[in-house]
C-alpha positions as CSV (number, residue, x, y, z in Angstrom):
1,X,0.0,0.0,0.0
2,X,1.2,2.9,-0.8
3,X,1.7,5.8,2.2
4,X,0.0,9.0,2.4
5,X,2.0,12.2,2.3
6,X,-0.1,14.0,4.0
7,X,1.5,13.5,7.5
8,X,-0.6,10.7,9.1
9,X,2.3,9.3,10.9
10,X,1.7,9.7,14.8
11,X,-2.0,10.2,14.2
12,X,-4.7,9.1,16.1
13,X,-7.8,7.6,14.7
14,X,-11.0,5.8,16.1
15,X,-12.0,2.8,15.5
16,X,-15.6,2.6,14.3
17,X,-16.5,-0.7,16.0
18,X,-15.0,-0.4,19.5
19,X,-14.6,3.6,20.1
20,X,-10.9,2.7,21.1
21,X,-8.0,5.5,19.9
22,X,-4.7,4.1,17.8
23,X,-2.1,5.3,16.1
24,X,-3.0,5.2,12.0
25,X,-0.4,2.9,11.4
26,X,-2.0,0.4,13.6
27,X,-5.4,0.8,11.7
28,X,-7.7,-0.3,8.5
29,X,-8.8,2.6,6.5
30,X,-12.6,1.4,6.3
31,X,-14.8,3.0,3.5
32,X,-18.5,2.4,3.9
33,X,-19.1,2.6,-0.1
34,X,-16.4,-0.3,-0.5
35,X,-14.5,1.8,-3.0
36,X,-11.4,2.9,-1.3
37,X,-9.2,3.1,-4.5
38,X,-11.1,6.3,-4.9
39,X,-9.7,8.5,-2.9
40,X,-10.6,12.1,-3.9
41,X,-12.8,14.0,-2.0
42,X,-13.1,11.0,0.3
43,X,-12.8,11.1,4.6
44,X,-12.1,7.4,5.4
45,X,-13.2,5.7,8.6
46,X,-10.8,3.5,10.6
47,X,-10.7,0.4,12.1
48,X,-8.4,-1.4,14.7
49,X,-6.4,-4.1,13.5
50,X,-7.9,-6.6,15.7
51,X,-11.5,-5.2,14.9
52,X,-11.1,-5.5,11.5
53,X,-10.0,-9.3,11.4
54,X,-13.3,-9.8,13.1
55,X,-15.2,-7.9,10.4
56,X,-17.4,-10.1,7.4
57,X,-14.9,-9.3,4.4
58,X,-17.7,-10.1,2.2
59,X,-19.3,-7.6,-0.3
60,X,-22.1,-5.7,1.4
61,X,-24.8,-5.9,-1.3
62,X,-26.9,-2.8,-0.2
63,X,-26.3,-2.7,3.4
64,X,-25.4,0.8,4.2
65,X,-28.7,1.3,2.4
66,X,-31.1,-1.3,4.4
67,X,-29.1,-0.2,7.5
68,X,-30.0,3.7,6.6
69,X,-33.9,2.2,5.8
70,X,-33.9,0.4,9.1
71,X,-32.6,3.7,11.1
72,X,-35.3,6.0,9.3
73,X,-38.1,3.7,10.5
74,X,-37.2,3.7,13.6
75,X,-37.5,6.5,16.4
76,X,-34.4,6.5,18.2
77,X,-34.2,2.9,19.1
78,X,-32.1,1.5,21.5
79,X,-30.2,-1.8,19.8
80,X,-32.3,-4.6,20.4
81,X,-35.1,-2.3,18.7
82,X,-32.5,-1.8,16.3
83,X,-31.8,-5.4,15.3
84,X,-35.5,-6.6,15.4
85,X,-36.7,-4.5,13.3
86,X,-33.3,-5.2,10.9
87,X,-34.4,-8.8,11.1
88,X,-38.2,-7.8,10.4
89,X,-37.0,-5.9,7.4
90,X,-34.7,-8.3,6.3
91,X,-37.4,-11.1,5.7
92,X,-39.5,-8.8,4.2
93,X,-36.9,-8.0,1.7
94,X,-36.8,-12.3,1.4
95,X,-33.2,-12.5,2.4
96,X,-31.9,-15.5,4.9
97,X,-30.4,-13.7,7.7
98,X,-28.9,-17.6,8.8
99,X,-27.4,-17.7,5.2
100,X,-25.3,-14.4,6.1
């Protein structure tokens, strides 16, 4: 990978998934359109390294859509109101939430 020369050494990031702080060199530039060799105009999101391993590297298919769907339905819900009604929407939309 090629590094950035726009002086991200000694930088710290936050990981999306845990809310922990690292250094950018111990983190996974994470971009929620899954297009990150398009980098202009772009703000990146980070992962940690161990987060990241942990992650589905699978292709998404619509998610940050359905997710987006899912949140707009919903007033303000607290997670588990979150995930049932991504589950509710999920067989509605005939997809096999097991499968996944």
């Amino acid at each position: 990978m090629w590094r950035s020369s726009r002086g991200s050494r000694g930088r710290e990031v936050t990981c999306i998934a845990c809310g922990d702080s690292v250094p950018r060199s111990k983190a996974r530039e994470y971009d929620k359109y899954g297009d990150r060799w398009d980098r202009s105009d772009k703000e990146f999101e980070y992962l940690c390294k161990p987060c990241d391993r942990e992650r589905c590297h699978q292709p998404r298919d619509d998610l940050e859509t359905h997710l987006e769907a899912v949140e707009a339905a919903t007033d303000d819900p607290d997670q588990e109101a979150f995930l049932a009604a991504f589950l509710d929407r999920a067989e509605v939309r005939d997809e096999s939430v097991e499968e996944r």
